[in-house]
Structure formats: structure tokens, C-alpha cells
C-alpha positions as CSV (number, residue, x, y, z in Angstrom):
1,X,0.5,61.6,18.2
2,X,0.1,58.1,17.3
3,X,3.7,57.6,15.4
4,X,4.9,54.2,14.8
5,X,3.4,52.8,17.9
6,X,2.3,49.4,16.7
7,X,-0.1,47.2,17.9
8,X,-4.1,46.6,19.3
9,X,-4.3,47.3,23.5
10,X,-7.7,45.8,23.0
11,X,-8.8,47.5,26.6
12,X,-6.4,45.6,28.7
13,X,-3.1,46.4,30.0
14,X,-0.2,44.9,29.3
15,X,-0.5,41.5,31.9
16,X,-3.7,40.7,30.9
17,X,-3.0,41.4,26.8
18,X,-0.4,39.0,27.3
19,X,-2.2,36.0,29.1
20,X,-5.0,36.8,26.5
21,X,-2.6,36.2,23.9
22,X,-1.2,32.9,25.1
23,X,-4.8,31.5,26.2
24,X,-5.8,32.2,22.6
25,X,-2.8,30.8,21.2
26,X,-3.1,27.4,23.3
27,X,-6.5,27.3,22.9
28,X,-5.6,28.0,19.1
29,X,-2.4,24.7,19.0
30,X,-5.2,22.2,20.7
31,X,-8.6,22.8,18.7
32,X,-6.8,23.7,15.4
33,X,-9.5,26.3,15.1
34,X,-11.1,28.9,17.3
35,X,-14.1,31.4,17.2
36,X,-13.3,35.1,17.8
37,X,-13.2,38.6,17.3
38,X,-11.0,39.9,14.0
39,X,-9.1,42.3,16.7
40,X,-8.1,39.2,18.3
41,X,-7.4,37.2,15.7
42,X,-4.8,39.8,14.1
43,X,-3.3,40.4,17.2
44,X,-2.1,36.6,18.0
45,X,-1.5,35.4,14.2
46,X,1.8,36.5,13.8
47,X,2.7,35.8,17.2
48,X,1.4,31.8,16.5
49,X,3.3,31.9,13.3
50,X,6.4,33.1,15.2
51,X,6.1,30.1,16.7
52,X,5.6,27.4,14.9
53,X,8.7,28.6,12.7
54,X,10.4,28.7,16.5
55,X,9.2,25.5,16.5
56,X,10.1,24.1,13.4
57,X,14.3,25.2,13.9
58,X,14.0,23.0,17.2
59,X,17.1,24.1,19.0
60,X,17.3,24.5,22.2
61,X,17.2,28.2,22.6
62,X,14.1,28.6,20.3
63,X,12.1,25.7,22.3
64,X,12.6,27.2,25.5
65,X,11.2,30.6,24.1
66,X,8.1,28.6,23.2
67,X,7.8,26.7,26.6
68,X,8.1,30.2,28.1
69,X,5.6,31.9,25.7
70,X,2.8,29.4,26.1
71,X,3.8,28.0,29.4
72,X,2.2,25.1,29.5
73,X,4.4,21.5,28.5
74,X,1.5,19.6,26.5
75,X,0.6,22.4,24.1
76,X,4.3,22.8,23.8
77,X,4.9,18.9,22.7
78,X,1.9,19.1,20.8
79,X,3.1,22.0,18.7
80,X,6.5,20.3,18.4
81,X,4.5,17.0,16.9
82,X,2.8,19.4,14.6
83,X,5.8,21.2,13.4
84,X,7.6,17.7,12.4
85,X,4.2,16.2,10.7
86,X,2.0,19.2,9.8
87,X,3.8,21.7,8.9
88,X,7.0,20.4,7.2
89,X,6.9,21.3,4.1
90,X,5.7,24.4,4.6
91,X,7.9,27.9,5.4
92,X,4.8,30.3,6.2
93,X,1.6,31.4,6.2
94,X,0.3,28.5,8.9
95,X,-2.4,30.5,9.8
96,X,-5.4,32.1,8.1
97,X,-8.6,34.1,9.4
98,X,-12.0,33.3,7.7
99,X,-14.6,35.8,8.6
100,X,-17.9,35.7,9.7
101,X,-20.3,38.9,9.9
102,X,-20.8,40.8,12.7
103,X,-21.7,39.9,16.1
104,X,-25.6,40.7,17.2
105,X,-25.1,42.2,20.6
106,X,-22.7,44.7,19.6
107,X,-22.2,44.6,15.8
108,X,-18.1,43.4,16.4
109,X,-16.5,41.2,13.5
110,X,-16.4,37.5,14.1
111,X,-14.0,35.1,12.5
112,X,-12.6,32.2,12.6
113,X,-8.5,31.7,13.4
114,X,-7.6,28.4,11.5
115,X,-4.6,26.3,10.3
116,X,-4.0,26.0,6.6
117,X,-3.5,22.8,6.2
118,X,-6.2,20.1,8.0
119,X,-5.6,17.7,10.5
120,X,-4.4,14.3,9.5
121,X,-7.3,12.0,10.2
122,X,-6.0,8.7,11.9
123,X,-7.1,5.5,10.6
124,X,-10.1,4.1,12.9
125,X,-9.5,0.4,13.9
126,X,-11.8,-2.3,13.8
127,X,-12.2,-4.8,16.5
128,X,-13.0,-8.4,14.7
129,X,-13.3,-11.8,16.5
130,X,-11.0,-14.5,15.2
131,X,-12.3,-17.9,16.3
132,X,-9.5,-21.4,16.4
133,X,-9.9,-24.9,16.6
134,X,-7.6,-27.0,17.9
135,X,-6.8,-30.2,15.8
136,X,-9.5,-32.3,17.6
137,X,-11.8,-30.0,16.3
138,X,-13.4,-30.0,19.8
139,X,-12.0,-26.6,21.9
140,X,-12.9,-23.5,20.6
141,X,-11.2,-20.0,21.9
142,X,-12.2,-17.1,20.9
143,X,-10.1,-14.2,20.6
144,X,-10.7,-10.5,19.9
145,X,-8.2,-9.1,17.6
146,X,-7.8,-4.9,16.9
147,X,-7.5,-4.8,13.4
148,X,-6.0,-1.6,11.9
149,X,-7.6,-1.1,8.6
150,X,-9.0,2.4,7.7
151,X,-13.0,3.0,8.1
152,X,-14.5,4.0,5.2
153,X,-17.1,6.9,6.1
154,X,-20.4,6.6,4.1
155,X,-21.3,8.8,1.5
156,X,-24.4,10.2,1.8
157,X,-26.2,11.1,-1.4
158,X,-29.2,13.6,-2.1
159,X,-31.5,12.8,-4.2
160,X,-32.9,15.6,-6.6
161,X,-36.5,16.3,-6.1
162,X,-38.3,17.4,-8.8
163,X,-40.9,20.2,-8.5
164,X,-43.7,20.1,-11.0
């Protein structure tokens, strides 16, 4: 009997369900989303959710438990810079699973494991020349200059086409 045994085994023993898990869940904290099967997916959202909340209470206990769960440093401060910026006014619910349709070759749910909330775009600079004259009026120097002013992206508009 099958009594209160919880979770997916996924055909893989207990080593490699575990390096699964934490390969999806870095691979999860640097793309912000990721392509797989719904088995997956359910498996490691609670465990990401678990934590980002770890995360978020930042003591020193909780952050080692993170370190050691993902065991690798750079996802680690990553998901610490997330938890202060992304997710602060937040308390749950950082995931979410959009599905797909079945895979071709063997018919398997896809989906895609997301965050909520999008990634904050940061502001593309603009390199502009700034050219000065001295009071002769003679030497000029030119300079480039990074100028942090937001890019505007181009909207693109269709245009109706009428069928008569």
C-alpha cells in the first residue's frame, strides 16, 4: 500500500532525484524561466519557493541551508539579489507553471516553470560624443561620454489589411 508516502521518484533514485532537483532549480534562479515536463515542474516548485522565503529571512542559518541546497555560490547571491528587489513585497506564490500540450515523441506534458513577477529591465545606456573648444577656439577634443538615459523600444504597428 501506497499510504501517505508523498512525493514523484520520477525513475531515479534518491542521488540522482536530488541533483535533478537542484540543476533544475539553478537552472530555474538564472534563466527566470525553464522548459519541462509537469512531473518536474511540481516536484521542484515548492522546494524553489522554500527557498526564496529561506532567502528572504536572510539569517545566517537559513542562507547556509540555501548555499548547501543549491551548492553553487553565484546562483546563491543571485537568489539573495532577487529576494531583496524582486520579491519583496511578496510572501508566496513566487512560482507558477504554464502548460504547454503534450510532448510528440511520447505524448508527456510540457510546461513552462516561471516567476510571477518579470524581470526588471535595466535602463540601456547611450554612448554620445561631447565635443569642447578651448577659448582660442582652435583645439578640439573629443570625448565619448556613456549617457544613462532609458532606450525607448519602437513600437511596431500592424496595419489592417482589408480583404475585398
Amino acid at each position: 500500500m501506497k499510504h501517505g508516502v508523498y512525493g514523484r521518484k520520477l525513475g531515479r533514485n534518491k542521488d540522482e532525484r536530488k541533483r535533478l532537483f537542484r540543476d533544475i532549480a539553478r537552472a530555474l534562479i538564472t534563466h527566470g524561466r525553464l522548459h519541462t515536463t509537469l512531473a518536474k515542474a511540481k516536484s521542484v516548485q515548492g522546494m524553489v519557493e522554500k527557498l526564496i522565503t529561506k532567502t528572504k529571512r536572510a539569517t545566517n542559518g537559513s542562507l547556509l541551508e540555501v548555499k548547501k541546497t543549491l551548492s553553487d555560490v553565484t546562483v546563491t547571491k543571485l537568489l539573495v539579489d532577487m529576494a531583496k528587489t524582486r520579491f519583496a513585497g511578496r510572501n508566496s506564490g513566487y512560482t507558477r507553471i504554464v502548460k504547454l500540450g503534450a510532448r510528440r515523441g511520447d505524448a508527456s506534458e510540457m510546461v513552462y516553470l516561471e516567476f510571477v513577477d518579470a524581470a526588471p529591465e535595466k535602463p540601456q545606456t547611450k554612448a554620445t560624443k561631447v565635443t569642447k573648444t578651448t577659448k582660442d577656439g582652435n583645439a578640439v577634443q573629443e570625448a565619448e561620454v556613456v549617457v544613462e538615459k532609458p532606450v525607448k523600444a519602437k513600437k511596431t504597428v500592424k496595419a489592417a489589411k482589408s480583404t475585398k
